[in-house]
C-alpha positions in Angstrom: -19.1 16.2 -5.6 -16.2 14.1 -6.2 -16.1 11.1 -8.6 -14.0 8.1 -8.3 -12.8 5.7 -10.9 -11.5 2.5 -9.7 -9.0 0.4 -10.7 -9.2 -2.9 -9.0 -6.0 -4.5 -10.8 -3.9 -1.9 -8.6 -6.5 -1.4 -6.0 -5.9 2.5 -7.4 -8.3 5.1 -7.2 -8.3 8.0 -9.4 -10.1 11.2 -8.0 -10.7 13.2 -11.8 -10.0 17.2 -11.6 -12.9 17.7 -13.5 -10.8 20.5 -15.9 -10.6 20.3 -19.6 -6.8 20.0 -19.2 -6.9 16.5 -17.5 -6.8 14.2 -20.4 -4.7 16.0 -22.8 -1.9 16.0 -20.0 -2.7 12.7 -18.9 -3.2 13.5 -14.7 -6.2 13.4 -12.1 -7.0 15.8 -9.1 -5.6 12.6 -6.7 -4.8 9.4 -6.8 -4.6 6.9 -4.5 -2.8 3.4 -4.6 -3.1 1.4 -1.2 -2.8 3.4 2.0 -0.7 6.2 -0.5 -2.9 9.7 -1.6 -0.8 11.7 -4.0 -2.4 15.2 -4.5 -1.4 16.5 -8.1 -0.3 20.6 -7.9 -3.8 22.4 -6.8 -4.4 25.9 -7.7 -7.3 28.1 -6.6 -9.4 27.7 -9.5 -13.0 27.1 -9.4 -15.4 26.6 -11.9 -12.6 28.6 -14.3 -12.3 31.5 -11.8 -9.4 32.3 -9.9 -10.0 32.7 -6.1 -9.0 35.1 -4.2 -6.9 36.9 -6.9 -4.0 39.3 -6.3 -4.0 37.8 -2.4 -1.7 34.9 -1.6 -3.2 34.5 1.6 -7.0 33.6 0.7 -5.6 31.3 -2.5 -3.8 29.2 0.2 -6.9 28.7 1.7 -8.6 28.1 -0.9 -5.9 25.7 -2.0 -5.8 23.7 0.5 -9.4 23.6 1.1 -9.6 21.8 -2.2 -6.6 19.7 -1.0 -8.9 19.0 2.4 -12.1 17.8 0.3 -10.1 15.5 -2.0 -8.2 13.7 0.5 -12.0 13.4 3.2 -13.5 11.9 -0.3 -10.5 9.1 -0.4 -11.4 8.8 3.2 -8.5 10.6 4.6 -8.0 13.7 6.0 -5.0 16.8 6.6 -4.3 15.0 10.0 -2.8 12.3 7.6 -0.5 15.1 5.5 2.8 13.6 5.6 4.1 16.5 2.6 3.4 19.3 0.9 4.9 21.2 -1.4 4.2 24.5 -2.0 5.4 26.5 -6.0 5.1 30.4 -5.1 5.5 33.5 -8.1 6.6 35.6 -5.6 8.4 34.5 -2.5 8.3 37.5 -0.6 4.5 36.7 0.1 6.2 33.2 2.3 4.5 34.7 5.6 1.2 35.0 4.3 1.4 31.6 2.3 3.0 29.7 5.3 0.2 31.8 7.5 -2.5 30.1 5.6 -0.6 27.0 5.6 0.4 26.7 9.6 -4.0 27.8 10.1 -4.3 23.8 8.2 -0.8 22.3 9.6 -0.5 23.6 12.6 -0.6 20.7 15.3 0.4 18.3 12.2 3.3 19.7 10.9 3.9 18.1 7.8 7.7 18.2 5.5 7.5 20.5 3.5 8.9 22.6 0.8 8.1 26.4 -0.6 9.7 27.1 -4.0 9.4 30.2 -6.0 8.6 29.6 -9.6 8.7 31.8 -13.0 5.3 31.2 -13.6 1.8 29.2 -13.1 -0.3 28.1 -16.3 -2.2 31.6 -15.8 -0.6 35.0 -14.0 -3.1 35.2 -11.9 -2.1 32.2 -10.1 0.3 33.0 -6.8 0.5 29.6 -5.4 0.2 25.5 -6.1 0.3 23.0 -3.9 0.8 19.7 -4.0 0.4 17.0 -1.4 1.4 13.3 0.0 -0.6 11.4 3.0 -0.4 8.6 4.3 -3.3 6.7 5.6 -3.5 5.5 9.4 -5.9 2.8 8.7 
């Protein structure tokens, strides 16, 4: 389940990631200030496990499932994904990361950018994501 905190001074909602890293960085799962959902950078971690280790395609999909979940409990959805941004450890695994991704994007087609990075916070981690949408309503 996904918890919201409210602030009504900004009409901001705050969507918590629930990890014991959020408030010693200072950052929550999603925020969302009028019709504007920021995703923060979403691993596939859950419960402290790492999904679908050693395979870049099924952390994608975990990924973005996570990413999927958060924006339906701001009620938006990926059909409102204007960006995404995508931090690979190894970007000669881009086809099975943009595989996973195009399975989500397909007819929506967001911007988007895939970067390869030194490192995630643990080694087991291939891909982050991060994404921006824009609500219709």
């Amino acid at each position: 389940m996904v918890k919201k905190i409210k602030d009504t001074s900004l009409n901001r909602i705050n969507i918590p990631a629930g990890t014991i890293w959020e408030d010693v960085v200072g950052y929550s799962r999603a925020v969302k200030v009028g019709n504007i959902i920021e995703v923060s950078g979403t691993t596939s971690v859950d419960n402290g496990k790492i999904i679908g280790k050693g395979n870049a395609y099924e952390q994608t999909k975990f990924i973005l499932e996570k990413i999927k979940n958060t924006l339906e409990a701001l009620g938006s959805g990926m059909n409102e994904v204007i960006r995404t941004r995508i931090y690979v450890t190894d970007i000669s695994k881009w086809e099975e990361i943009g595989k996973a991704h195009g399975e989500f994007f397909k007819n929506i087609k967001p911007a988007t950018a895939m970067v390869e990075v030194k490192s995630l916070i643990d080694h087991d981690m291939i891909v982050e994501i991060e994404a921006t949408a824009v609500l219709n309503k």
